[in-house]
C-alpha positions in Angstrom: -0.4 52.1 63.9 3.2 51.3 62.2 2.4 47.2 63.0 -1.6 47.9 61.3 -0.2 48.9 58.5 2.7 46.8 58.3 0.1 43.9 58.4 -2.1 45.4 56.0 0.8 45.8 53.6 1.3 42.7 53.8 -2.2 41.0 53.6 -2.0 43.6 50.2 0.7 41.9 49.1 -0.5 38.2 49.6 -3.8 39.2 47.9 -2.1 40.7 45.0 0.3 37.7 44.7 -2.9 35.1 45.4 -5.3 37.0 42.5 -2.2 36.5 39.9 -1.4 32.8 40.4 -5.5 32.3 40.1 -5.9 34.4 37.2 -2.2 32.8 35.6 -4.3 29.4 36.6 -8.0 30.4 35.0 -6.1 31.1 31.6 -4.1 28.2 31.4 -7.5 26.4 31.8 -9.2 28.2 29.4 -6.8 27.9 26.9 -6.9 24.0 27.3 -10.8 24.4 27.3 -10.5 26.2 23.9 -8.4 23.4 22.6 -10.9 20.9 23.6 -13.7 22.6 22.4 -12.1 23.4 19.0 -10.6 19.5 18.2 -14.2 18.7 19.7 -16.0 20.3 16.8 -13.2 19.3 14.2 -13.6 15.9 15.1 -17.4 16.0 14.8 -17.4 17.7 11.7 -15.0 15.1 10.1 -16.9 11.7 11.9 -20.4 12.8 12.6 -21.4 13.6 9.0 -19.8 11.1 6.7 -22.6 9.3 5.3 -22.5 5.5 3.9 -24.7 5.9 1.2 -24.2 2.0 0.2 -21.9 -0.5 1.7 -22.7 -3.7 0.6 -21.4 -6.8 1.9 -23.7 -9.5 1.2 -24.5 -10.8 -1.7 -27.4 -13.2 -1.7 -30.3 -11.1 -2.3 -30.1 -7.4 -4.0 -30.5 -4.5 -1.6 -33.7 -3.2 -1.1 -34.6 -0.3 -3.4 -32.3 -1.3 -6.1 -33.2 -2.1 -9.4 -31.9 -5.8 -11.1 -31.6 -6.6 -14.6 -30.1 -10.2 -15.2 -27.4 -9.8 -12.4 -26.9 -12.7 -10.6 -26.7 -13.2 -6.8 -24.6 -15.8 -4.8 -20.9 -15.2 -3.7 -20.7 -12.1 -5.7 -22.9 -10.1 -7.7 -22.5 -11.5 -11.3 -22.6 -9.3 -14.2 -22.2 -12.0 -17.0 -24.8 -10.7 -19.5 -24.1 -8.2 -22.0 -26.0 -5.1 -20.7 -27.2 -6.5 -17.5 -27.0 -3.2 -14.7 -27.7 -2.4 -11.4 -29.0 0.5 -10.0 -29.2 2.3 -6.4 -32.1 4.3 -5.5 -32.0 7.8 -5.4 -29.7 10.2 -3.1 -29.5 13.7 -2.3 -26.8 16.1 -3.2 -23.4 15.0 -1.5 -20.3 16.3 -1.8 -16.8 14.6 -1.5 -18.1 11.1 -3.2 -16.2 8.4 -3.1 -17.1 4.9 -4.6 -15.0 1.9 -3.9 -15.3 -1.8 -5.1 -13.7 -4.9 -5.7 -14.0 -6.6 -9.5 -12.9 -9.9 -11.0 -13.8 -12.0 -14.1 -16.1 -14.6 -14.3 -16.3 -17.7 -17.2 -14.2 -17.5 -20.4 -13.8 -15.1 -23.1 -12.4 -11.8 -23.7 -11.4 -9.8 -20.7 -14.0 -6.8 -19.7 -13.8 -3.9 -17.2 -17.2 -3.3 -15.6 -18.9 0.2 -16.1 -20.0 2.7 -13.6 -22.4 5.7 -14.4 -23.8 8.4 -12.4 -27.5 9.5 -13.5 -29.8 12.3 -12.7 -33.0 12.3 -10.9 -34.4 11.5 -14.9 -32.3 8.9 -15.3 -29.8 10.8 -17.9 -26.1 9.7 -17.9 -24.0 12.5 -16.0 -20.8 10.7 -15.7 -18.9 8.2 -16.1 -16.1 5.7 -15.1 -14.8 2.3 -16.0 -13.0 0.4 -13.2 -9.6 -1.6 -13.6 -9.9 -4.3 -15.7 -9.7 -8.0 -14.1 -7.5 -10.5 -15.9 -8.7 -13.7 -13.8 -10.7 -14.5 -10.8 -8.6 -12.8 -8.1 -10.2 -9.6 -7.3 -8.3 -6.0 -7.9 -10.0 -3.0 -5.7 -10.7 0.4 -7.6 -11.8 3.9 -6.4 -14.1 6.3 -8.3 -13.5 9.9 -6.6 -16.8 11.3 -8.0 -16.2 14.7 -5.8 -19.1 17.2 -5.4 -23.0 16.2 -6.8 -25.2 19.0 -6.3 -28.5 17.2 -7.7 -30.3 14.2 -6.4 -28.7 10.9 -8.2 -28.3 7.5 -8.3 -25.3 4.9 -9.3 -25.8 2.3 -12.0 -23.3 -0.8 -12.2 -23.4 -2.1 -15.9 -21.8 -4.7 -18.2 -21.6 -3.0 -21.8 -19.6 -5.6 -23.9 -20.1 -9.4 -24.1 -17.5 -11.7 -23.0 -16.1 -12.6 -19.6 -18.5 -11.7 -16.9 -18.0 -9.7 -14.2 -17.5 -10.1 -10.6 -18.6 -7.2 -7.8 -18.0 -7.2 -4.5 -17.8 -4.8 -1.8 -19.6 -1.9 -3.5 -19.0 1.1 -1.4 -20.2 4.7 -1.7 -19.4 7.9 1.1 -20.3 11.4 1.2 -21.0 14.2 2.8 -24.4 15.3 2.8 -25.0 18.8 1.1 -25.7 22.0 2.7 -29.5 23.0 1.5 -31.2 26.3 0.8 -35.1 26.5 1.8 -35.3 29.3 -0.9 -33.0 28.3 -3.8 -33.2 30.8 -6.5 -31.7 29.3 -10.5 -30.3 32.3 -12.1 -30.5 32.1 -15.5 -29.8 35.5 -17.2 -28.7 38.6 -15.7 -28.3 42.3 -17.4 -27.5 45.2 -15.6 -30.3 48.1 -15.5 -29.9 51.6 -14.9 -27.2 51.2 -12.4 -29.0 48.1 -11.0 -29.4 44.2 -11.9 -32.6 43.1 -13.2 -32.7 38.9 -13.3 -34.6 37.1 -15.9 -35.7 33.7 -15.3 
């Protein structure tokens, strides 16, 4: 009886001592499997859902869906008429815009920066920027941080001033797309009512 239970003291103890080293083993595991999982999602929420809205890289023809007014094609897109434009379709709401291009002069005159406007689904003017002005034919990069659009839009590259033309290459616009709402609700107005809010739209 004394050897039965020596033995099963000991087979206690070697269970005991087996069930730790797995369960030391499982969490180790698990916490590497929590790691993966979590850079996992970081990395596709940082990669999977950056959008190119435009990246253009040829310039021989204008993209489909834009609109052209006396720009011309070739090398570069040539903005060398004073108020020649062009402008992208229409996009939905994106946040974290960024738009990057690459301008330089064309012909002779006086030196001109080339403007860039964001409109509205109705075509009004929401903002604005003017990128770095070129002083010769060698092209100078800029970058337009729009940030967060929460209406549908569209970008509109135009020449406002005669003189030297313009040269654009490389137009480049990123975002991320939006969140949207099925049921989106404008609140207008808002007055508080007998201990409750009554909304007027």
């Amino acid at each position: 009886d004394n050897n039965l239970n020596h033995i099963d003291m000991k087979q206690s103890t070697f269970f005991f001592f087996l069930s730790n080293k797995i369960s030391k083993v499982l969490q180790r595991y698990t916490k590497g499997i929590r790691f993966l999982l979590v850079m996992f999602l970081t990395l596709t929420a940082s990669t999977v859902w950056a959008d190119n809205l435009f990246n253009v890289t040829s310039y021989n023809s204008i993209p489909t869906g834009w609109t052209n007014n006396n720009v011309s094609t070739g090398s570069y897109f040539n903005f060398n008429t004073n108020g020649c434009y062009l402008t992208t379709p229409l996009y939905d709401p994106h946040t974290a815009l960024k738009l990057t291009c690459n301008v330089a002069t064309y012909g002779s005159g006086t030196n001109h920066a080339l403007t860039i406007q964001l409109l509205d689904e109705s075509g009004t003017v929401k903002l604005t920027h003017t990128t770095k002005q070129p002083t010769s034919s060698s092209y100078v990069s800029d970058t337009w941080d729009i940030g967060d659009i929460n209406y549908k839009f569209k970008i509109k590259f135009y020449l406002a001033t005669a003189g030297k033309g313009v040269r654009l290459q490389v137009p480049k616009l990123v975002g991320t797309p939006a969140p949207s709402c099925a049921n989106q609700v404008t609140i207008t107005k808002a007055s508080a009512t007998g201990g409750s809010f009554k909304v007027h739209q």
